[in-house]
N, C-alpha and C positions, 0 to 999 in steps of 0.2 A: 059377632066375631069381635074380641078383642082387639083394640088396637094399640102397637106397640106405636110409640111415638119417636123413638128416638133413631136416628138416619142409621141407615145400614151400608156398607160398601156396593152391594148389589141394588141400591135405589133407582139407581139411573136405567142400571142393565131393564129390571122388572116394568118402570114406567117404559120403557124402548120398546120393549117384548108385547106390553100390552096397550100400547100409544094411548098411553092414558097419566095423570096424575097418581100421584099417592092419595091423593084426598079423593080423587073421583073413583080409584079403583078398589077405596074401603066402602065407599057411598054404595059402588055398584052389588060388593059382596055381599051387605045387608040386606038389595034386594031380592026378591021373591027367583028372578032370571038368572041369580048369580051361576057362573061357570065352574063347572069342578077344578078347572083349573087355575082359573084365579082364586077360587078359596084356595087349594092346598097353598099353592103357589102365597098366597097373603101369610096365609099359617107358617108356614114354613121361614118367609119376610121375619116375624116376631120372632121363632125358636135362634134366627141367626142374632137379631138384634141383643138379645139378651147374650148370647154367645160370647159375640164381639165386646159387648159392654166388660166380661169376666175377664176376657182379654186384654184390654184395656186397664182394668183395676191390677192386675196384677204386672203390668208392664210399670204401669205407676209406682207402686210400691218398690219395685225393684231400681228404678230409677231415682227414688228416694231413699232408699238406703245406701246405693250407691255414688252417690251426691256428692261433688267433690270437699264438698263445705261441711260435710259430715265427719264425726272423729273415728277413726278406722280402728279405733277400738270398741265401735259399738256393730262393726261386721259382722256377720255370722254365716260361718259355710252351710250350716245346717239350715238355717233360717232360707239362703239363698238358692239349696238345693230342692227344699220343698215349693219354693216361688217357681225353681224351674221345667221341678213335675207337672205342680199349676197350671203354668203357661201353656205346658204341653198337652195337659189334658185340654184345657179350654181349646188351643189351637184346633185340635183334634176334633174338636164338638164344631167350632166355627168351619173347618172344612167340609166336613160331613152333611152340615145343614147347605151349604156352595154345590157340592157333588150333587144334593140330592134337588136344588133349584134346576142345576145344568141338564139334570138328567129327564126330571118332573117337563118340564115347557115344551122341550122339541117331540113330547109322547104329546100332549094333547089337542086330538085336530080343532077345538074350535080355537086356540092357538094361534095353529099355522094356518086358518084358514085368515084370522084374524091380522098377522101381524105381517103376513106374505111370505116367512122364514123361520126357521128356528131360530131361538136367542141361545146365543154363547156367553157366558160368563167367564171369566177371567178372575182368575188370582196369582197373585205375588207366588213366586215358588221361593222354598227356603232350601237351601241347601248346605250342608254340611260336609266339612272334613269325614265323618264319622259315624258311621250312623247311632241315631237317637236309644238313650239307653233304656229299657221298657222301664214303663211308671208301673210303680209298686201298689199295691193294693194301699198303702198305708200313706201313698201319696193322693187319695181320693181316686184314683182310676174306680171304675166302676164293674163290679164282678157281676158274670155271669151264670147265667143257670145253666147247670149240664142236667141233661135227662136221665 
């Protein structure tokens, strides 16, 4: 199994869940007894990491162009509106990979046999005035296959 190395929001939840470290619970995945649920469970760790990171990069950027020290003549609505499809897509991918830890743990009995409880995860909730305006195909959303 690949190891993602870089810290994810749900680190702490995942070592709680599995009363284990991040280093002893990739150790454990490699071996031979690893658990289906801490592989997906580890799997699913990486898909968010990387998630979070796109996240991340793109809140950066956005905070850099909107810099107060920046000349407001190099703004761009369009520039800004595609950062905020971005965000949204990546948002979207980062909760998904959240939903689908929350969901994955409290199903696996060596788990609950393991941790005495299901683990709950928690995320920030965003909330808007408005609801969110659908991201366009042209904004990277990602199209699906109809049969």
């Amino acid at each position: 199994m690949s190891v993602i190395r870089k810290p994810t929001s749900q680190d702490a939840a995942l070592e709680k869940a599995f009363s284990a470290s991040l280093a002893e619970l990739y150790e454990q995945a490699a071996g031979p007894q690893a658990s289906a649920a801490l592989q997906r469970a580890l799997e699913l760790r990486s898909f968010l990491a990387v998630a979070e990171e796109h996240v991340a990069h793109v809140r950066d950027r956005v905070h850099e162009a909107t810099a107060a020290d920046r000349d407001m003549g190099e703004l761009s609505a369009d520039e800004l509106r595609w950062d905020a499809a971005w965000l949204e897509a990546a948002l979207a991918g980062r909760d998904g990979y959240i939903a689908a830890l929350d969901d994955l743990l409290p199903t696996m009995p060596e788990l609950c046999q393991q941790a005495g409880r299901p683990a709950q995860f928690t995320q920030p909730k965003i909330t808007t005035a408005s609801p969110p305006a659908p991201a366009s195909t042209r904004a990277g959303a990602v199209r699906t296959r109809r049969p």
